[in-house]
C-alpha positions as CSV (number, residue, x, y, z in Angstrom):
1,X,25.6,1.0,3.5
2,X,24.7,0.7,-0.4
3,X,21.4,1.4,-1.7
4,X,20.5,-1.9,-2.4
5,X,21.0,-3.4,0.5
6,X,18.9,-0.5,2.3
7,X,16.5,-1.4,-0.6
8,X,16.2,-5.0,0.2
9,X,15.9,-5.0,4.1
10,X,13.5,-2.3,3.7
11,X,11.9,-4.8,1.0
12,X,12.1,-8.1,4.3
13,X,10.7,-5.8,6.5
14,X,7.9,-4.5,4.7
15,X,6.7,-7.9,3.4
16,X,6.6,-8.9,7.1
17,X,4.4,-5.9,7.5
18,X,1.7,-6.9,4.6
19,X,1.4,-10.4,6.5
20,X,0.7,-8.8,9.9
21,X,-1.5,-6.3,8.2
22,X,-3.7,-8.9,6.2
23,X,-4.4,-10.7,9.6
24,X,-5.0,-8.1,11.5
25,X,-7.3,-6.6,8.4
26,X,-9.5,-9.5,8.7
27,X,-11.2,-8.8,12.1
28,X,-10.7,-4.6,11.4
29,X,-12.1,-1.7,9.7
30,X,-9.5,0.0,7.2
31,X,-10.0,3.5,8.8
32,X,-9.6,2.1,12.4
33,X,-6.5,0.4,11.1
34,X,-5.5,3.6,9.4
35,X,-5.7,5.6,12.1
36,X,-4.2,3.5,14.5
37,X,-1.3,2.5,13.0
38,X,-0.3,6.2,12.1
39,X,-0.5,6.8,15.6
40,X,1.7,4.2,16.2
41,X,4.1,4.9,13.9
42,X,4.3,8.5,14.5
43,X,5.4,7.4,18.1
44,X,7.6,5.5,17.0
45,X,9.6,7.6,14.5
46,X,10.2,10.2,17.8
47,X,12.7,7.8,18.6
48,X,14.9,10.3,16.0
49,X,13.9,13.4,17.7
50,X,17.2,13.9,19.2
51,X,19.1,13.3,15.9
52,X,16.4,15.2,13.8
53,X,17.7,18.8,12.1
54,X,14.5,20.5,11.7
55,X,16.1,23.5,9.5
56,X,14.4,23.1,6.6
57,X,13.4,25.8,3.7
58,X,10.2,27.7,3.9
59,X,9.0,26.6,0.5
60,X,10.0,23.0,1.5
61,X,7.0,23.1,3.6
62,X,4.2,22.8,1.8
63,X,5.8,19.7,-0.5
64,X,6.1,18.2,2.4
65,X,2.2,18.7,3.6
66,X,1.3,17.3,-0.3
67,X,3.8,14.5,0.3
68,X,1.8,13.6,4.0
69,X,-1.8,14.0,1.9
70,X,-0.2,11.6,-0.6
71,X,1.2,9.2,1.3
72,X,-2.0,8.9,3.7
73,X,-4.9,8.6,0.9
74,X,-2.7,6.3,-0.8
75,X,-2.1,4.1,2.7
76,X,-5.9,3.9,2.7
77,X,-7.0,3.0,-0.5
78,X,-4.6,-0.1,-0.5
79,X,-5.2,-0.7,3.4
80,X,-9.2,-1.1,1.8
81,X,-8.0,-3.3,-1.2
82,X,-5.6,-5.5,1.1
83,X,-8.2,-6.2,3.2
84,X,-10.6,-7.7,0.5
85,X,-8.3,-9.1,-1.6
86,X,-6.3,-12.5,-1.2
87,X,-2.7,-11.3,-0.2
88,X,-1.3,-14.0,-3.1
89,X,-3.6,-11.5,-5.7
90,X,-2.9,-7.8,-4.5
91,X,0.8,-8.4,-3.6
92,X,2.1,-9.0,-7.0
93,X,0.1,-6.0,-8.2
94,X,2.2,-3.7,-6.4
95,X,5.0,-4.5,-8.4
96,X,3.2,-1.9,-11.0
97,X,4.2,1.0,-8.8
98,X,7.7,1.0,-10.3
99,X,6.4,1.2,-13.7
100,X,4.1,4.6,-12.5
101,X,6.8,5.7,-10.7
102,X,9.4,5.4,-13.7
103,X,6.9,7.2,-15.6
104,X,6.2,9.8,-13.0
105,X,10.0,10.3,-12.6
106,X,10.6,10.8,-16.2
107,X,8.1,14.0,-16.4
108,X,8.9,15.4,-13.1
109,X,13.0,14.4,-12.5
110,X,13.9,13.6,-16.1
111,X,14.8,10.3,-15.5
112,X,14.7,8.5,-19.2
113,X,13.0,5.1,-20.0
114,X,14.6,2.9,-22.2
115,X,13.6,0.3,-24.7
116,X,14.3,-1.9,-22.2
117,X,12.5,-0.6,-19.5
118,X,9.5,-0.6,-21.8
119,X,9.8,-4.2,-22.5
120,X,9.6,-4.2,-18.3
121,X,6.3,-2.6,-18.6
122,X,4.9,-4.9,-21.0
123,X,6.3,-7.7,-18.9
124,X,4.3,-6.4,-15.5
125,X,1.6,-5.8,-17.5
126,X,1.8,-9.8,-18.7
127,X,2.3,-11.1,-14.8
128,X,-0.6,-8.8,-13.9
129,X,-2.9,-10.9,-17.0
130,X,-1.4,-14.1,-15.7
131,X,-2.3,-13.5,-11.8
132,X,-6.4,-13.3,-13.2
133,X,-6.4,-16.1,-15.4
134,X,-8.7,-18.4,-14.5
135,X,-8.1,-22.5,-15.4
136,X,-8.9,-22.9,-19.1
137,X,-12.5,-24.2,-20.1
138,X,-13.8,-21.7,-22.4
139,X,-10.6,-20.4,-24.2
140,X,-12.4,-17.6,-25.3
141,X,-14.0,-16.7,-22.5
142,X,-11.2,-17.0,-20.1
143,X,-8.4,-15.3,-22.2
144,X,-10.9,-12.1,-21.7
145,X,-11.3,-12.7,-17.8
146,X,-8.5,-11.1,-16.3
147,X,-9.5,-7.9,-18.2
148,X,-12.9,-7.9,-16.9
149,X,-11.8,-8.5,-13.6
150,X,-9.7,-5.4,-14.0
151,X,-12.2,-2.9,-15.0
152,X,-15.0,-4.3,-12.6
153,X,-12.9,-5.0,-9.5
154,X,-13.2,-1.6,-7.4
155,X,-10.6,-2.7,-5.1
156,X,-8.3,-3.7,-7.9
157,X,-9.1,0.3,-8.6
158,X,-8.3,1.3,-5.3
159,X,-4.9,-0.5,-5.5
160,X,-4.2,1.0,-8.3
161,X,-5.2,4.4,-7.3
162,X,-3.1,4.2,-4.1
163,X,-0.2,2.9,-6.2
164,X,-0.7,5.6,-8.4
165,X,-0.6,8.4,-5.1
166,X,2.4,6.6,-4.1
167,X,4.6,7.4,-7.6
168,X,4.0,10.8,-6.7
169,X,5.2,11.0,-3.3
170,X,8.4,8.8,-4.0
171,X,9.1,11.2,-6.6
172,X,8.9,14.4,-3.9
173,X,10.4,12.4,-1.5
174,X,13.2,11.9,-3.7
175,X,13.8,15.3,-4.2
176,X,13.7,16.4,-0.7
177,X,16.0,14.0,0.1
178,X,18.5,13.8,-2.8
179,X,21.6,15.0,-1.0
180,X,22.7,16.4,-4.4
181,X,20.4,19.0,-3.4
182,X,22.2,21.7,-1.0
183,X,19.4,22.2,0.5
184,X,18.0,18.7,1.0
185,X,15.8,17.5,4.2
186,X,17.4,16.1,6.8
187,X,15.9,12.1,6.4
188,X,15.3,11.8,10.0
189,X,13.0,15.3,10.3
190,X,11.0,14.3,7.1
191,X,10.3,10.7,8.8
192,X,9.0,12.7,11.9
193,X,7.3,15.6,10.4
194,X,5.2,13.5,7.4
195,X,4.5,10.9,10.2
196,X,2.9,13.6,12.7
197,X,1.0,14.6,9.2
198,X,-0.3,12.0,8.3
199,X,-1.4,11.1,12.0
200,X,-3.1,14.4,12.0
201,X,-5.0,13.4,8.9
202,X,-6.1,10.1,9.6
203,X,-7.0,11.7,13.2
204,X,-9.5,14.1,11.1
205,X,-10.4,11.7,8.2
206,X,-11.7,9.0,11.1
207,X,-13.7,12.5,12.8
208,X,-15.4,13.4,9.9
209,X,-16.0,10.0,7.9
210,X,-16.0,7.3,10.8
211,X,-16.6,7.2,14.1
212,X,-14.2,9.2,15.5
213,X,-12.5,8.6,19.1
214,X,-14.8,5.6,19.6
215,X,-13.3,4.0,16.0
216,X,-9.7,4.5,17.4
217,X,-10.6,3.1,20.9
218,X,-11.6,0.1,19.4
219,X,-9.1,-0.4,17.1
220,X,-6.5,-0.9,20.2
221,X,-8.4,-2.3,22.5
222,X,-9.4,-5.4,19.2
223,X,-6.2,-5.6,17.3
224,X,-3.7,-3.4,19.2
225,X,-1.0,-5.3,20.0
226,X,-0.9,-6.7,16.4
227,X,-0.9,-3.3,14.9
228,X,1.7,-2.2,16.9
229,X,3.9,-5.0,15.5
230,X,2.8,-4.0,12.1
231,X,3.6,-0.6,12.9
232,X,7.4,-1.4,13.9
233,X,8.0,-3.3,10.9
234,X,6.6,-1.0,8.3
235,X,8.2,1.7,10.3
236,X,11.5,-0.1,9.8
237,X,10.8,-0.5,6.4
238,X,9.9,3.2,5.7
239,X,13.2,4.4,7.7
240,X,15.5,1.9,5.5
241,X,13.6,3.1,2.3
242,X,13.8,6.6,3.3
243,X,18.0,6.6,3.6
244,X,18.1,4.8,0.4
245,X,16.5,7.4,-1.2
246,X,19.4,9.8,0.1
247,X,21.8,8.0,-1.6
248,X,21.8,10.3,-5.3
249,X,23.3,7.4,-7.5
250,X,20.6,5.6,-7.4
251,X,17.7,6.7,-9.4
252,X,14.0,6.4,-7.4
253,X,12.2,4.2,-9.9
254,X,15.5,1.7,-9.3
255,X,15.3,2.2,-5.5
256,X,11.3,0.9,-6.0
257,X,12.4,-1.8,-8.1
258,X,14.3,-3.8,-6.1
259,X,12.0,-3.4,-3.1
260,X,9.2,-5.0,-5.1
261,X,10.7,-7.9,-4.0
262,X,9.1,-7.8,-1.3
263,X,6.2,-9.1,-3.9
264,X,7.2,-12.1,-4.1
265,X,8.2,-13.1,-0.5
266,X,4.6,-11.4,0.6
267,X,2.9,-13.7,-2.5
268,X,4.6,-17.2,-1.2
269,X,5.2,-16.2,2.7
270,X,1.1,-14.8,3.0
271,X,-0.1,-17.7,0.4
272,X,0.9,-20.1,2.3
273,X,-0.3,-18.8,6.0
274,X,-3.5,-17.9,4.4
275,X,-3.9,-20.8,2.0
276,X,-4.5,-19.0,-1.1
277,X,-6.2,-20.5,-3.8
278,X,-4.0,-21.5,-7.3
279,X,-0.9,-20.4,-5.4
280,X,1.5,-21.7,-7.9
281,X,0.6,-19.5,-10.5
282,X,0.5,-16.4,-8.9
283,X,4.1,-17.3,-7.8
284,X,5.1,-17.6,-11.3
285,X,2.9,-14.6,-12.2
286,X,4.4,-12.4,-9.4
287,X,7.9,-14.1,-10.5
288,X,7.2,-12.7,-14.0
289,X,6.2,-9.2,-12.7
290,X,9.5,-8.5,-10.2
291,X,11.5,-9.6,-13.1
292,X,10.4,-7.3,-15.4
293,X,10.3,-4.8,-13.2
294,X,14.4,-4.8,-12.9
295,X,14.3,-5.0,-17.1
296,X,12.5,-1.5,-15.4
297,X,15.0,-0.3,-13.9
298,X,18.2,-1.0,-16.2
């Protein structure tokens, strides 16, 4: 199967995921959630055990253990934005993640960025301005408001933060996967192994910081069944991303691109369900953003 269309139901998938997630966020505490759904999905992905070649280079190892670390802070911090933000407002803000990521990528892979893709950036960074402006009264005062809502909003930071983790671990998961690489990971072990991680983590993160056991006891017995659904689709979406990235012609800040999309169907599909307020213009905000964001990836 091509890259892109890896890419795109991984893209489906995980914006069925963020509406799940945002329901299921409303009645539970992002570490519970967290922890549970790691759980989950680490079950899940032993589905693969039989298929899974667990040969893998000693000083693969410890990328691996950063990429788990990464990928399980940065799961957190947005899990704690999602759940405080309006889905319409944080979804399109994700399509920034291609823009760190094609940064990241051109220190650490020496993937270039073009003219063009710099014209993407300045077009996210638009969207992201449109998405906080507020209905024109004071012209003055609301042309300044989506920066202030930027550098006041901590969850905006978080989201940010998280997207900014995320860059990092795309770009090692990219080159553990890259089957250029001789010695590259087989996909199915690293979907295992940085699952059981990152369960592990979340199982000591909740011990120290939470309420341990208790927290993840009631995290299945109050939203269980909803964050096992949750848990299949983002595990779905993670599997479909993760072949994509085998696939060497296609460079990892493209591969993030086009599953921005999911964006958009999360902004309209999650607006709707959860009644968002000024909709319409954070559809045409978010329109803006995925847009630029392929200008990104040309």
């Amino acid at each position: 199967m091509q890259w892109y269309m890896l890419t795109l139901i991984s893209a489906t998938l995980n914006s069925l995921a963020s509406v799940t997630e945002k329901k299921t966020l409303f009645k539970e505490h992002a570490m519970e959630y967290a922890t549970v759904i790691s759980v989950f999905t680490f079950l899940i992905s032993l589905i693969f055990i039989g298929k899974a070649n667990f040969h893998i280079s000693a000083h693969f190892w410890h990328l691996l253990i950063v990429l788990s670390i990464l990928d399980a802070i940065a799961f957190l911090y947005i899990t704690k934005a999602i759940r405080h933000m309006e889905l319409s407002e944080s979804s399109p803000l994700f399509v920034f993640g291609p823009v760190l990521t094609a940064i990241v990528a051109y220190f650490f892979l020496k993937e270039t960025l073009t003219m063009t893709q710099a014209g993407g950036i300045l077009g996210v960074t638009f969207g992201a301005y449109l998405l906080e402006l507020r209905p024109m009264k004071d012209k003055k005062r609301e042309f300044l408001h989506p920066f202030r809502v930027m550098m006041k909003s901590k969850y905006i930071h978080y989201l940010f933060f998280g997207l900014v983790l995320y860059s990092f671990a795309a770009v090692i998961g990219r080159y553990l996967l890259n089957t250029n690489n001789p010695q590259a990971i087989d996909p199915y072990a690293l979907i295992i192994i940085t699952h059981f991680f990152i369960a592990v983590i979340y199982i000591i993160m909740i011990s120290f910081f939470h309420d341990g056991v208790l927290g993840l006891h009631h995290g299945m017995k109050n939203a269980g069944w909803m964050i096992f659904f949750t848990a299949v689709l983002l595990f779905a979406s993670r599997v479909f991303l993760t072949f994509a990235f085998t696939i060497p012609v296609a460079e990892v800040a493209l591969i993030l691109g086009v599953r921005r999309l999911s964006s958009l169907f999360t902004t309209i599909l999650g607006g709707e369900i959860f009644h968002d307020k000024r909709l319409s213009r954070k559809m045409v905000a978010c329109s803006v953003m995925v847009l630029s964001a392929f200008f990104i990836m040309i």
